[in-house]
N, C-alpha and C positions, 0 to 999 in steps of 0.2 A: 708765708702764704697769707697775704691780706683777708678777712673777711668783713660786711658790710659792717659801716658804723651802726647804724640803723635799722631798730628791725620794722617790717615793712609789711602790710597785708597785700596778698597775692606775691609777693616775693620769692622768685625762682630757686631758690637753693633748695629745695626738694626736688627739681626739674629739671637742675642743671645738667646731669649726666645725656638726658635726653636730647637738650637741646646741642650740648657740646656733640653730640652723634653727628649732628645736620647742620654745623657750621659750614660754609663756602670753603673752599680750598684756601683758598688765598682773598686777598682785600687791599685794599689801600686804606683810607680812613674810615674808620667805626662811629655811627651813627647809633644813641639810643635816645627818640624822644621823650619816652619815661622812664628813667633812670629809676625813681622809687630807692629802695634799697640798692641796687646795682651790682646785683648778686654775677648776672651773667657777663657785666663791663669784668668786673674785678676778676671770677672764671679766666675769663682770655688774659688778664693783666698778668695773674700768676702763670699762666702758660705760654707768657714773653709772645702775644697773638697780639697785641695795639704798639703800633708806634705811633700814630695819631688819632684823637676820638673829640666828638661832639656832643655830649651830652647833654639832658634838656628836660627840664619839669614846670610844669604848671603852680608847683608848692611854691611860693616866693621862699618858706621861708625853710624847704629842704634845698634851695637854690642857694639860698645867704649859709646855708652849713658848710655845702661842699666850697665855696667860695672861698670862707674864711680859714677851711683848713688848707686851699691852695696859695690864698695869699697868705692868711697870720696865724699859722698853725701855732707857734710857740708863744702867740695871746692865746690863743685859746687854751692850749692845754695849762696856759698857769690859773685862766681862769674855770677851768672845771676841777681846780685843785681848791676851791671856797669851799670854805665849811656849811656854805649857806645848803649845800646837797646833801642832804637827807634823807632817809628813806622813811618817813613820817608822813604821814596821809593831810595834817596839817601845814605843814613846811611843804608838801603837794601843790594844795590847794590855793597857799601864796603864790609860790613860784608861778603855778597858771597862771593867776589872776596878773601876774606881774610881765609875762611875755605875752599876754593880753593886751596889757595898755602898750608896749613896747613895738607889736607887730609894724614892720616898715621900718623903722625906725631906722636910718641908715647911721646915724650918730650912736648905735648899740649894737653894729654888728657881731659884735662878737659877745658880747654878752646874750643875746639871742640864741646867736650857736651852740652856746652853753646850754642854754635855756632850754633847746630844740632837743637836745640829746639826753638832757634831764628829763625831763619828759617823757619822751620817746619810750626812754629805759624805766622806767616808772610807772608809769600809764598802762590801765587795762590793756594786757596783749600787747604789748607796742602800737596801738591802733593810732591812726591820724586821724581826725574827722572834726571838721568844721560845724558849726550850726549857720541857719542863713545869714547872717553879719559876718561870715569870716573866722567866726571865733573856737578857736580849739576849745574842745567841751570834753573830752576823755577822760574818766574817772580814774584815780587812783587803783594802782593794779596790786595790791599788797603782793609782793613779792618777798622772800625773809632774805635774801642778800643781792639786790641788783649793784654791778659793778660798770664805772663809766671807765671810759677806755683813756690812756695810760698813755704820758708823753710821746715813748715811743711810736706806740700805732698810729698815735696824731701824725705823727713826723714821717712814718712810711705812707699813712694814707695822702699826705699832701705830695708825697712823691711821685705815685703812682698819678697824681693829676698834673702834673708839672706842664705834659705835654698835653694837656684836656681842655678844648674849649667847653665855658659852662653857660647856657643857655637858661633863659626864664621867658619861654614863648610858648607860641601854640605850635603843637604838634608838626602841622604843615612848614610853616616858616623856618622850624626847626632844622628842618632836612633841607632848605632853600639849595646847599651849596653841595650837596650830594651829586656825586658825577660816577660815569660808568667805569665800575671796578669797583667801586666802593660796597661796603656792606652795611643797612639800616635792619636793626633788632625792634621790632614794635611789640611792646610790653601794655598794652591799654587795659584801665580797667573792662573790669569782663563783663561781656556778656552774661545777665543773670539767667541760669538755668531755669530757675522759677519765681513766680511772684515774690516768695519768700525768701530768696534767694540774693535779691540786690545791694549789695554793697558796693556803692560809687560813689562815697559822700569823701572822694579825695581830697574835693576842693567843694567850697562853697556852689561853683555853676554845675557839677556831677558831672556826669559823662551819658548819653543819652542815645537811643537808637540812630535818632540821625548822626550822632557824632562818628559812631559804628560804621555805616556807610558812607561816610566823608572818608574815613580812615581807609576804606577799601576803596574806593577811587586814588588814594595817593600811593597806595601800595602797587596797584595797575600803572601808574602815568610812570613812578621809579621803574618799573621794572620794564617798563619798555622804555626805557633809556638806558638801559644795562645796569643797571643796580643791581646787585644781591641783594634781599630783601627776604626777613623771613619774621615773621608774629607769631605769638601765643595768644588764645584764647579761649572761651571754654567750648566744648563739644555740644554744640547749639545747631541745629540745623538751618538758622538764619544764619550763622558765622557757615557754615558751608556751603549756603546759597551766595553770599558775600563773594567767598574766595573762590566761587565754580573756574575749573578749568586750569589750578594749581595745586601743586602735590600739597596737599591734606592728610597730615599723620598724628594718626588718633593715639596718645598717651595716656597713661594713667597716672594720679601727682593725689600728694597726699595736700590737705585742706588743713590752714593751723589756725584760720576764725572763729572757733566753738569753743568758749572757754573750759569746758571739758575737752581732757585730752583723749579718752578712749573714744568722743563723739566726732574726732576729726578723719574721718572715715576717708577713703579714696575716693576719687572720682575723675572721670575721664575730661581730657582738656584734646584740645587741636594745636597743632605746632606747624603752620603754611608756611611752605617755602615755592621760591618763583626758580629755583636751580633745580 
């Protein structure tokens, strides 16, 4: 049973049971334009539910991971086998500063992937967050024994994407080839419940109210083409004015943002479906 390489803020595996309730019958090809961790892709992969999928992130450089572990899974895992990975806050702070100068870099793709998951697994919370240049700025997350994942799992995870188109667009474009019968999962970041509330520094450009209602026009235009189509987002009354006139089912999901763990308290999210 796969679980994500990557952990991921706002990442479903708290949610999963909910949403796995209100999956479509049936599908043809699987559509997620924010893959993120890919808690609910991998869900349905363990439950033999994708024979074909298109998955799609804005992160260049969560795109260059999944990438490298579909085409050169076994570079990559020799190279997460460097001693250069350490759980030292120093040996940290290089490695950022060195997948820093590296971003893009298509001549180090896999050493980036490495890099991505070092990180990742290291870094405050597993948090992603850009500053305005682009630049991963996540602090060292002292953890006493983070462990990166293991030939194997490399090698099931590249399996699992064998049959995976992997996209590095924008959300719209993403779905361009989505036709009726098919099923798109929209995972965006969320809507902030409150001023203090906003975390959408997924990417350098954020994710913004207009992007919110862009997103809700393409959920409308798919679903009157016969798409399945169903999103998560937070229980905001503009996300319900957004979705007026589709089933809207109000869950509860626990929050793993608060670096205190007793402070990541519940709180209610929305799950719209057009079936």
């Amino acid at each position: 049973m796969l679980k994500p390489v990557v952990k991921w803020a706002g990442g479903k595996r708290q949610l999963i049971d909910e949403i796995f309730l209100r999956i479509p019958e049936k599908w043809n090809t699987y559509y997620e334009p924010f893959i993120g961790g890919g808690a609910v892709f991998i869900h349905l992969y363990n439950e033999n539910l994708i024979q074909n999928a298109v998955i799609n992130d804005i992160n260049r450089e969560l795109v260059n991971l999944y990438l490298t572990i579909q085409e050169n899974h076994c570079d990559l895992s020799m190279e997460l086998k460097s001693e250069d990975f350490k759980n030292d806050s120093e040996v940290f702070y290089n490695l950022r500063d060195e997948f820093n100068m590296i971003l893009g870099d298509e001549s180090q793709k896999i050493r980036r992937a490495a890099l991505f998951i070092y990180l990742n697994r290291h870094c405050f919370n597993g948090l992603w967050r850009e500053n305005k240049s682009g630049l991963f700025n996540v602090p060292f997350g002292r953890y006493k024994s983070p462990k990166l994942p293991d030939e194997e799992f490399i090698l099931s995870f590249g399996k699992m994407l064998e049959r995976t188109k992997i996209k590095n667009e924008g959300f719209e474009s993403s779905v361009a080839g989505a036709k009726e019968g098919d099923f798109v999962y929209f995972d965006p970041p969320y809507m902030p419940v409150s001023k203090t509330a906003d975390f959408t520094s997924y990417s350098s450009s954020g994710f913004c109210y207009n992007d919110q209602k862009r997103l809700s026009l393409l959920f409308r235009e798919l679903s009157d083409n016969g798409v399945n189509v169903m999103l998560s987002n937070s229980n905001n009354p503009e996300i319900h004015q957004l979705y007026s006139g589709y089933n809207i089912h109000v869950v509860e999901a626990r929050r793993n943002i608060n670096s205190n763990p007793d402070k990541r308290l519940g709180a209610s999210e929305v799950i719209v479906t057009n079936y």
